[in-house]
C-alpha positions in Angstrom: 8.7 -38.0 16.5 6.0 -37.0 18.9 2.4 -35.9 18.0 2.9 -31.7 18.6 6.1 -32.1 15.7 4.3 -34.8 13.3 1.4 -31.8 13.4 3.8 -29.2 13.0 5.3 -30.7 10.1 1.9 -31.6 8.4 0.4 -28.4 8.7 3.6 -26.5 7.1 4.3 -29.0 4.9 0.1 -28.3 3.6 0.8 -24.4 3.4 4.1 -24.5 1.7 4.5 -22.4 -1.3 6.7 -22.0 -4.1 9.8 -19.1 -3.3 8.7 -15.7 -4.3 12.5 -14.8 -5.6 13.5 -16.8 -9.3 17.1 -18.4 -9.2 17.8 -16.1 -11.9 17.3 -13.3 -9.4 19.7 -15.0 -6.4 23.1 -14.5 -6.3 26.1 -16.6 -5.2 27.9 -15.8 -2.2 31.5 -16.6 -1.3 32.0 -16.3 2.6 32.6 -17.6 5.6 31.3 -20.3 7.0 27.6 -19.9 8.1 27.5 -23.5 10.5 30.0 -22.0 13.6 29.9 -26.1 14.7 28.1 -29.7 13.6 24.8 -29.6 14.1 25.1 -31.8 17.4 27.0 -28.9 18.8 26.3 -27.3 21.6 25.0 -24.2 19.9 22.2 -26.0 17.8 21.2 -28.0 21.0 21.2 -24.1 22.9 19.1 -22.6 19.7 16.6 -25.9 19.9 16.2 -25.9 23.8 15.4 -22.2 23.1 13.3 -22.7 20.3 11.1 -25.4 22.4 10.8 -23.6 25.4 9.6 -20.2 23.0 6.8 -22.6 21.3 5.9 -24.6 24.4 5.9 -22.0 26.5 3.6 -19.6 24.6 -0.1 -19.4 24.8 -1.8 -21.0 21.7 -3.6 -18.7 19.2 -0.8 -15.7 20.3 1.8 -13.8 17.5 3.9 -15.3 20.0 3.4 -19.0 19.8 3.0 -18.4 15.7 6.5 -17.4 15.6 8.0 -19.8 18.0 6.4 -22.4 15.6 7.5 -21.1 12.7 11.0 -20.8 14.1 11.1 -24.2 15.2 10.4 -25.4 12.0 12.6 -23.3 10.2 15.4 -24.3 12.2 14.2 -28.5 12.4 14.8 -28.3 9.1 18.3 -27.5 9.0 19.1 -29.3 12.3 19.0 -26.1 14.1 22.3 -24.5 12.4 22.4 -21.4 12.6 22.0 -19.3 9.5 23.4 -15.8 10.5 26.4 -16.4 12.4 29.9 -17.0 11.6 32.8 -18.4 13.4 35.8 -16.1 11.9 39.6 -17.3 11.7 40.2 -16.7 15.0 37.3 -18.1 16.9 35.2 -14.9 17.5 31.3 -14.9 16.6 30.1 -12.2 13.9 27.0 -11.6 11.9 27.5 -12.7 8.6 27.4 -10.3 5.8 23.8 -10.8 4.6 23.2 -10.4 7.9 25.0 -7.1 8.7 23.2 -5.7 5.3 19.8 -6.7 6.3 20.4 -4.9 9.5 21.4 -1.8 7.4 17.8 -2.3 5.5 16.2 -2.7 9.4 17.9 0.7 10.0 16.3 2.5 6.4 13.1 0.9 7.4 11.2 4.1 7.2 12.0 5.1 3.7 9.2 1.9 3.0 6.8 3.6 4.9 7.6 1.0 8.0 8.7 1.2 11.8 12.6 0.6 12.5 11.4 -0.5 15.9 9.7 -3.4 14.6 13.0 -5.0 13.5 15.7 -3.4 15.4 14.2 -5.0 18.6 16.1 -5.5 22.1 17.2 -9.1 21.3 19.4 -8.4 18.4 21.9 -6.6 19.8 26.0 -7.2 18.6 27.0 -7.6 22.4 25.5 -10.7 22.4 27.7 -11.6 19.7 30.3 -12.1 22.9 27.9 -14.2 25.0 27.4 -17.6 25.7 25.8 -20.2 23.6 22.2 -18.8 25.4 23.0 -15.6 24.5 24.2 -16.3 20.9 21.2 -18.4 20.6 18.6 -15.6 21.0 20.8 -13.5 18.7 20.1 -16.1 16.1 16.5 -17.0 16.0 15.8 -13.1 17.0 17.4 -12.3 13.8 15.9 -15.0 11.9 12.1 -13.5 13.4 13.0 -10.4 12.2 13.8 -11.0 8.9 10.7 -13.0 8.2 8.7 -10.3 10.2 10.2 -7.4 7.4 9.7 -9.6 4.3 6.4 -9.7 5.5 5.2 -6.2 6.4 6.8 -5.2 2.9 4.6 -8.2 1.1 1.6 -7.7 3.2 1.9 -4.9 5.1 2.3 -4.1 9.1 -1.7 -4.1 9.8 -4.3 -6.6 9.3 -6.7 -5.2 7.2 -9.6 -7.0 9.2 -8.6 -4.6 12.0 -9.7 -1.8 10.6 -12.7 -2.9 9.2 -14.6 -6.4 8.8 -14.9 -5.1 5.1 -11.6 -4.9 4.1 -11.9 -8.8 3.0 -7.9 -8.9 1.6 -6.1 -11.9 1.4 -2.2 -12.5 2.6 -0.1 -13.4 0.2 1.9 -16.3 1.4 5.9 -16.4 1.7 8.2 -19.2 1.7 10.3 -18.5 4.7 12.6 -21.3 4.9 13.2 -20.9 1.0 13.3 -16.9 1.7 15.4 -17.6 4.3 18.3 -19.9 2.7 18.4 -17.3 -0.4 18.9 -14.5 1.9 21.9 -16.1 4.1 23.7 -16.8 0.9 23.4 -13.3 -1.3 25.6 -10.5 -1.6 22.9 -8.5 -2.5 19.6 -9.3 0.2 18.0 -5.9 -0.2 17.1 -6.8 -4.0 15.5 -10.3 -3.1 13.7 -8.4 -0.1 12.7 -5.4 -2.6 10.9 -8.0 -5.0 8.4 -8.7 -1.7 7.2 -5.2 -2.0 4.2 -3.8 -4.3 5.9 -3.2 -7.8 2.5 -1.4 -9.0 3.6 2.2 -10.6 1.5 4.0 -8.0 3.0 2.2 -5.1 6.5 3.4 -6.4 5.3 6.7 -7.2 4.3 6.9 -3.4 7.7 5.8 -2.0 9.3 8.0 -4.3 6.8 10.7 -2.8 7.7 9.8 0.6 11.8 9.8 0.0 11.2 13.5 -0.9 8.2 15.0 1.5 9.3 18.1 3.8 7.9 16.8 7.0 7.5 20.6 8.1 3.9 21.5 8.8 5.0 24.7 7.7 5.5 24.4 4.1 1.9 22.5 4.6 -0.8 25.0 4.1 -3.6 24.3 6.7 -6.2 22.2 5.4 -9.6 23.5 4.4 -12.5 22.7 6.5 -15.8 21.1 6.5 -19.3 22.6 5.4 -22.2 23.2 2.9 -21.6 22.8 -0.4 -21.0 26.0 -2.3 -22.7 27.3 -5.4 -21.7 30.6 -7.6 -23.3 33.6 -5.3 -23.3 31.7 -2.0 -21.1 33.4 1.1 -18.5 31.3 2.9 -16.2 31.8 5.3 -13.7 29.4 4.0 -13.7 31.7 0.6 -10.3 33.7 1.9 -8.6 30.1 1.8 -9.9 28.7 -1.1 -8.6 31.6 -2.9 -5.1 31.8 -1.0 -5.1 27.7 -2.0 -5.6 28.5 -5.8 -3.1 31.6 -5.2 -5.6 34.1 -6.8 -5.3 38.2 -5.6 -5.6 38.0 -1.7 -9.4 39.1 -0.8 -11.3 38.8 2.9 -14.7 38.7 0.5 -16.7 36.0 1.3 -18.7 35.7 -1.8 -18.2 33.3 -4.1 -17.6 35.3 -7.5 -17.3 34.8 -10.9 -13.5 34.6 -10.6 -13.0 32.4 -8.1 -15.9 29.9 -10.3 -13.6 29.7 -13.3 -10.3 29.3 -11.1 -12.5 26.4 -8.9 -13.7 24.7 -12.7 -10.2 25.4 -14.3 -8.9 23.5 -10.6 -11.7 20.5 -11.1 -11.0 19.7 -15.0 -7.1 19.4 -14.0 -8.4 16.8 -11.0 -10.5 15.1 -13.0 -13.6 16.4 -11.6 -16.9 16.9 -12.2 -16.3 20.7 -14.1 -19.6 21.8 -12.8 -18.0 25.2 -10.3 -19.8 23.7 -7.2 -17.3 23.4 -4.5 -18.6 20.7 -2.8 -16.9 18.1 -0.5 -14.6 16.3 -3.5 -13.4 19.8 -4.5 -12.8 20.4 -0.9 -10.9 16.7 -0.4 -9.1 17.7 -4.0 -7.9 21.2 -2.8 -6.7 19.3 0.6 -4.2 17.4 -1.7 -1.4 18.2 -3.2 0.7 20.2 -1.1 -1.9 19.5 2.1 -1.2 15.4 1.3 0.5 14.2 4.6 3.2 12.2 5.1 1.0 10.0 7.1 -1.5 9.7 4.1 1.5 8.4 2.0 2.7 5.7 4.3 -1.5 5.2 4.8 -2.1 4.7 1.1 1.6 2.6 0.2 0.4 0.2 3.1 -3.1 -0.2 1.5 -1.1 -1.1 -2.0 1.0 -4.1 0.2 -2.7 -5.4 1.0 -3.8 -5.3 -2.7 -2.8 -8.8 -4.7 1.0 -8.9 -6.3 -0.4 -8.7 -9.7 -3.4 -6.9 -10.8 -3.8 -8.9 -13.9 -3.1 -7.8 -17.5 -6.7 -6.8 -18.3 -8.4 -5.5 -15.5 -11.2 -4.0 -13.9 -10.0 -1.4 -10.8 -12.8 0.8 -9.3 -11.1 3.2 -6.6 -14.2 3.6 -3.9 -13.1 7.3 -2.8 -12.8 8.1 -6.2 -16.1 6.7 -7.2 -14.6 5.9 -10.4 -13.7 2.8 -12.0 -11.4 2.5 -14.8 -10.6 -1.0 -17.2 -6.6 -1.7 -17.3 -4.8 -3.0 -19.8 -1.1 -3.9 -18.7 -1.7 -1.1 -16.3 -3.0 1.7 -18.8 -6.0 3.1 -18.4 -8.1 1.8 -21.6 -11.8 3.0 -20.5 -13.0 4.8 -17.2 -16.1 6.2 -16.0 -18.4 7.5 -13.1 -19.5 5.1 -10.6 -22.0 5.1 -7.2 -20.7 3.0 -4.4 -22.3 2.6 -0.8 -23.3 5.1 1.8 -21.7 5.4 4.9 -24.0 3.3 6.4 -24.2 0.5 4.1 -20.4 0.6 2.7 -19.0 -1.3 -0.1 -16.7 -3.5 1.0 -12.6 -3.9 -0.7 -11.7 -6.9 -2.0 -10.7 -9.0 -5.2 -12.3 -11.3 -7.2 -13.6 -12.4 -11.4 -16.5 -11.4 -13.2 -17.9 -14.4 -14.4 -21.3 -13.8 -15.4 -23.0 -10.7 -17.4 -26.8 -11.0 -16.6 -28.9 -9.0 -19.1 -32.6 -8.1 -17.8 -32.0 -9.1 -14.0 -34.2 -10.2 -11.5 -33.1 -8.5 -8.3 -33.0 -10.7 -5.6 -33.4 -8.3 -2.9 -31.0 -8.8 0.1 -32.7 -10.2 3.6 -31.3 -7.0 4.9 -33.0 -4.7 2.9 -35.9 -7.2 3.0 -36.1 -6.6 7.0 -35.3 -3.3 7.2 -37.8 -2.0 4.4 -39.7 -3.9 2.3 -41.6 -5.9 5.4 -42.5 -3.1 6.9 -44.0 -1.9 3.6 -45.8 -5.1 3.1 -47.1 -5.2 6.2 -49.0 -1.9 6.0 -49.5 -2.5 2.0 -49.8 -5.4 0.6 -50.0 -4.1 -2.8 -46.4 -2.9 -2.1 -44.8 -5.6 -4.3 -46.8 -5.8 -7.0 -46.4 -1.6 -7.5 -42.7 -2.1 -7.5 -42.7 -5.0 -10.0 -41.6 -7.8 -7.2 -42.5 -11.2 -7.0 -42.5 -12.3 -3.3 -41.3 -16.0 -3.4 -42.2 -18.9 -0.3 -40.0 -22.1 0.0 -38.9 -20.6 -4.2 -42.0 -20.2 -5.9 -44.6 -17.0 -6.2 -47.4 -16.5 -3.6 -49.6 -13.2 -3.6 -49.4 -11.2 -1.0 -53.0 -10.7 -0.9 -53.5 -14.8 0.1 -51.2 -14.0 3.3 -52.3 -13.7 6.6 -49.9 -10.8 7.8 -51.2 -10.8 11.2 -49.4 -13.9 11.3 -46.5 -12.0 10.1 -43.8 -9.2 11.3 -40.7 -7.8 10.4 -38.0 -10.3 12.6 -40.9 -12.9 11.3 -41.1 -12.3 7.5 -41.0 -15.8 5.7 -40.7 -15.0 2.4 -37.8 -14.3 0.1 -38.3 -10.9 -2.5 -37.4 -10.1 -6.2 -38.1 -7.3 -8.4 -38.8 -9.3 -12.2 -36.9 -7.6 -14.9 -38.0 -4.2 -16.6 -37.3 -0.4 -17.3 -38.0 0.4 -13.4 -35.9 -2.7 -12.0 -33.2 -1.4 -9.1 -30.3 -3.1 -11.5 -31.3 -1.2 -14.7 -31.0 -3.7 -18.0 -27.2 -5.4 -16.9 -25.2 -6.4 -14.3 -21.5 -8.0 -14.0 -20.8 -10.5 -11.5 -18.6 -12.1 -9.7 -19.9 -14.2 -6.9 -18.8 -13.0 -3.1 -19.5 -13.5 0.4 -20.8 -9.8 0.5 -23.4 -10.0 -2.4 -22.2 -6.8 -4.4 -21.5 -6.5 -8.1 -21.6 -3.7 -10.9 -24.9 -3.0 -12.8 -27.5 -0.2 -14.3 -29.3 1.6 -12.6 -32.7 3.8 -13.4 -31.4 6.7 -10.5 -29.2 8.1 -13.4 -29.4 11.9 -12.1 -26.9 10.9 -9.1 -23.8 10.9 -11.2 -23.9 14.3 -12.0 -23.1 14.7 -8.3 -19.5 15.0 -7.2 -20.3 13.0 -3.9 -21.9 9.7 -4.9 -21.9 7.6 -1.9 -26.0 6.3 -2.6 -26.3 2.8 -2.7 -26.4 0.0 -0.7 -23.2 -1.9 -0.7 -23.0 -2.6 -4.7 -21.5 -0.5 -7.7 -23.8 1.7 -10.3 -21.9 2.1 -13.3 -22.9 5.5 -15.4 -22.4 4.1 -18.4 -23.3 0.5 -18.1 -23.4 -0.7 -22.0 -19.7 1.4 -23.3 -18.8 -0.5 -20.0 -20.3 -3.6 -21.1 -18.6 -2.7 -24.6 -14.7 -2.2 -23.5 -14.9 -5.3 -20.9 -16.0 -7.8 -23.4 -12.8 -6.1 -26.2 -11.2 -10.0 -25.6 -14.7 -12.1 -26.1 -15.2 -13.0 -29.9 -18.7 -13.9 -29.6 -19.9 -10.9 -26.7 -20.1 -7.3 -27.9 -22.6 -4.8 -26.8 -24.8 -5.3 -29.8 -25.2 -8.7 -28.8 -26.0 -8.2 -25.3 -28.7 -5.1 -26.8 -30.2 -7.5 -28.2 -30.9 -9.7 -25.4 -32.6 -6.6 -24.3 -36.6 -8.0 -23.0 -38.7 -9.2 -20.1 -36.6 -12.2 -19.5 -33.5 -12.7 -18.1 -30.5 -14.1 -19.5 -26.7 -15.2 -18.9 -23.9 -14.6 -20.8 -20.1 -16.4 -19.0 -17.1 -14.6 -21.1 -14.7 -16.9 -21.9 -12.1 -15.6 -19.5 -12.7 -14.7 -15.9 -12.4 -10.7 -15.8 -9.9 -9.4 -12.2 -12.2 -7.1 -10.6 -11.2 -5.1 -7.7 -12.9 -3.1 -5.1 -10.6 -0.8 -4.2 -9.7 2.5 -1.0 -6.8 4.6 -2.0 -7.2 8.0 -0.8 -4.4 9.4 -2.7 -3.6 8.3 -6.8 -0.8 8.7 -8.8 -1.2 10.4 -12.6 0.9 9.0 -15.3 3.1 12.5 -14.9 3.1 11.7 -11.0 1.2 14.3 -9.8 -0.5 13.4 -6.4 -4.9 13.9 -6.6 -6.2 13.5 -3.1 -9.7 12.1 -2.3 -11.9 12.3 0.4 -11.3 9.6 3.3 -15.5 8.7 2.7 -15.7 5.5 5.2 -12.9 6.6 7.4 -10.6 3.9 6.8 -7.7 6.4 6.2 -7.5 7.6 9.3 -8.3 4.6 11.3 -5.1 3.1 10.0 -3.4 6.1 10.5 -3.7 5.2 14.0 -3.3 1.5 13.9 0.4 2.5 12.4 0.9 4.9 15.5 2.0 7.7 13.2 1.7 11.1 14.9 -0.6 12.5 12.4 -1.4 16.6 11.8 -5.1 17.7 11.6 -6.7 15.9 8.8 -8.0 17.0 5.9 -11.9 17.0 5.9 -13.6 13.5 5.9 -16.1 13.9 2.7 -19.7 13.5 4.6 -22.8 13.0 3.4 -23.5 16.6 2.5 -26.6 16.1 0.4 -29.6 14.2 1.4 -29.4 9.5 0.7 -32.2 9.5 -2.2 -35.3 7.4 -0.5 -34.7 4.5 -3.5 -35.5 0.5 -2.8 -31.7 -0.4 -4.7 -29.2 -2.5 -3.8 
């Protein structure tokens, strides 16, 4: 065996995983033959010429070469039989049945929110099906690409989340294709083992079932309400004519916002689940966009989004939805506690991904990001030195405490600043009295925070990079319900100048999560604003033909100047 197979086998042999599809779930299959000839046929000597030619002959580091690798594995395994083709009674060539239902599923691809073109490609095509060996050859292993190709955009979705944005850190779930494969060639009923690949989450089902019924007519779609200041009772907007045609009060070309369109606009937010405050502001805005405004493109958008999220959630739970700014604790998928939460700026955004809480950390140091070190506390230093010491920070060389006022800052600049920063534990520290963590590459986590006035906005998009939680000790309180030995009275009284641990017994699922569009338990559709633009930038990745969007949510009121993470 030469060194390029010996690798190939090694390296798939290190990634294999166990089949996503329980025997219980596979059914038997009584049909034709799928082998049209021995394995030293002329046929599987055609599909492994082909094969070799597709993986040598492709640049390295391409989708190209991936797949020829694949394939050429896939079929070494089985001696290069062929796995969709059948030799009838009478010597003709045919697709086997799996085969010609898969096909059907290519066909239906975009009632999952996918592109038909993406499986249906020029290579499978039934006149090959009277070819030669070549021809019957690149039927076969087109076939086989395909199929893997759709189990995979319905487990992981057609777009790489890094494309979109560096901080959409989601992992791919892998897929046993050779496995997949074998169970698909021998089913009756392929379209149930494919469906399992998909996102069984409620809200991901609730979206395809959305997306089987939209009218695609941007006529029944009323047009989407635009941009601008935020509106309080008395102001005068130009966009009040809409606003009151959206929540089909008595026509009216006024421009003032009066009483009765305040208690329509608070009646509107309590049914969202908004802030009940009558200020129409850019959630309100984003909230009247939805509903009959949601897109079909925003559908496939969000369901695609789901396909990147892990297969299962876990049974206890922690989901904050970043648009939303909200975060909610699951418990086999019902909501047992939520609350209000500030995530990143535009600027500095929180990142989406997955991960544990491991830790609770009760009067925190800070440990002040280099970032935020560079970009505003050396500056500060550097024409105070007393800066630290006013905001209750130790600044640390090689780990240990120096004063600033033993420095020689002349010596010192802001692309030159030495030392690392932390703000000691206390009623003014950026993290408040608790945090939650669960240690990632990005250095965000949930805690306190002193700047409690910013959840009473409806836009909370204030920090830099990490989570506030409103209501850090009930959160503290519902995440620690399976601990015997943590409640919040025992973390309370931790409460003091220095800082301690607590590690739950069981590792918490926390995700960071972007869904412009939720599903309530009655499946009602609430639509959120698309606040660091990922919506729409995938939108475009997908190559849907996408109507004027709804209004991005911007930062309409004014970052608060705080030092927090």
């Amino acid at each position: 065996m030469n060194k390029v197979l010996v690798s190939l086998v090694a390296l798939v042999a290190a990634t294999a995983v166990v089949s996503p599809v329980s025997a219980q779930q596979l059914a038997s299959l009584e049909t034709d033959r799928i082998v049209i000839a021995p394995p030293q046929s002329a046929l599987a000597r055609t599909i492994k010429s082909g094969l070799s030619a597709a993986y040598y002959g492709a640049r390295p580091d391409t989708r190209a070469h991936e797949e020829a690798q694949r394939l050429y594995f896939l079929y070494g395994e089985r001696h290069f039989e062929p796995i969709w083709l059948t030799e009838r009674a009478n010597g003709t060539v045919a697709f086997s049945p799996a085969a010609a239902k898969i096909i059907t599923l290519f066909e239906n691809a975009a009632s999952e929110g996918l592109d038909p073109s993406d499986y249906l490609t020029p290579q499978i095509d039934a006149a090959r099906l009277s070819g030669d060996g070549i021809e019957l050859a690149t039927l076969e292993t087109a076939f086989s690409a395909a199929t893997m190709r759709y189990a995979d955009h319905l487990h992981n979705g057609r777009i790489d989340p890094q494309s979109i944005s560096t901080l959409l850190d989601l992992k791919r779930k892998p897929i046993n294709e050779a496995a997949l494969l074998e169970q698909l060639a021998r089913s009756n009923d392929p379209a149930a083992i494919l469906m399992q690949l998909e996102p069984q989450h409620r809200e991901f089902q609730a979206l395809k079932a959305a997306l089987a019924n939209f009218e695609q007519s941007s006529a029944a779609r009323p047009t989407p309400i635009g941009d601008g200041p935020v509106l309080r009772p008395g102001n005068s907007d130009a966009r009040l004519p809409a606003i009151r045609a959206r929540l089909e009060l008595a026509a009216s070309t006024s421009q003032l916002y009066d009483d009765l369109t305040v208690e329509a606009i608070r009646s509107f937010q309590e049914g969202q689940g908004l802030e009940v405050d009558g200020i129409i502001g850019p959630a309100t805005v984003a909230a009247l966009n939805g509903g009959a405004a949601t897109r079909r493109e925003d559908i496939i958008a969000n369901m695609e989004r789901w396909r990147w999220m892990p297969s299962e959630l876990g049974d206890f739970t922690v989901f904050v939805n970043i648009p939303e700014f909200r975060l909610s604790i699951l418990r086999n998928g019902q909501e047992e506690y939520t609350t209000r939460v500030v995530v990143g700026t535009t600027k500095n955004q929180t990142p989406v991904f997955s991960d544990s809480i491991r830790h609770v950390v009760v009067n925190p140091y800070w440990n002040v990001p280099s970032s935020i070190i560079r970009g505003e506390i050396a500056p500060a230093v550097l024409r105070n030195p007393g800066y630290t010491d006013s905001h209750n920070m130790d600044l640390l060389y090689n780990g240990a405490p120096v004063s600033p006022w033993q420095v020689d800052w002349t010596q010192v600049s802001p692309s030159n600043f030495p030392f690392r920063v932390r703000q000691r534990p206390g009623a003014g520290n950026a993290l408040g009295q608790i945090k939650f963590l669960f240690p990632n590459k990005h250095d965000v986590y949930l805690h306190d925070t002193p700047s409690k006035s910013l959840f009473a906005r409806s836009y909370r998009a204030f920090s830099h990079g990490c989570v506030r939680v409103q209501n850090p000790m009930e959160f503290a309180d519902a995440l620690m319900a399976n601990e015997p030995n943590i409640s919040r009275a025992s973390l309370e009284s931790m409460f003091g100048p220095s800082e301690r641990w607590v590690n739950p017994q069981k590792q918490i699922p926390v995700h960071l999560a972007y869904f412009t569009l939720r599903v309530d338990e009655d499946g009602a559709i609430r639509s959120f604003g698309d606040l660091y633009g990922h919506n729409e930038k995938l939108i475009a990745a997908m190559g849907l033909n996408a109507v004027e969007p709804p209004a991005i949510v911007a930062e309409a009121e004014t970052v608060p100047q705080e030092l927090s993470p």
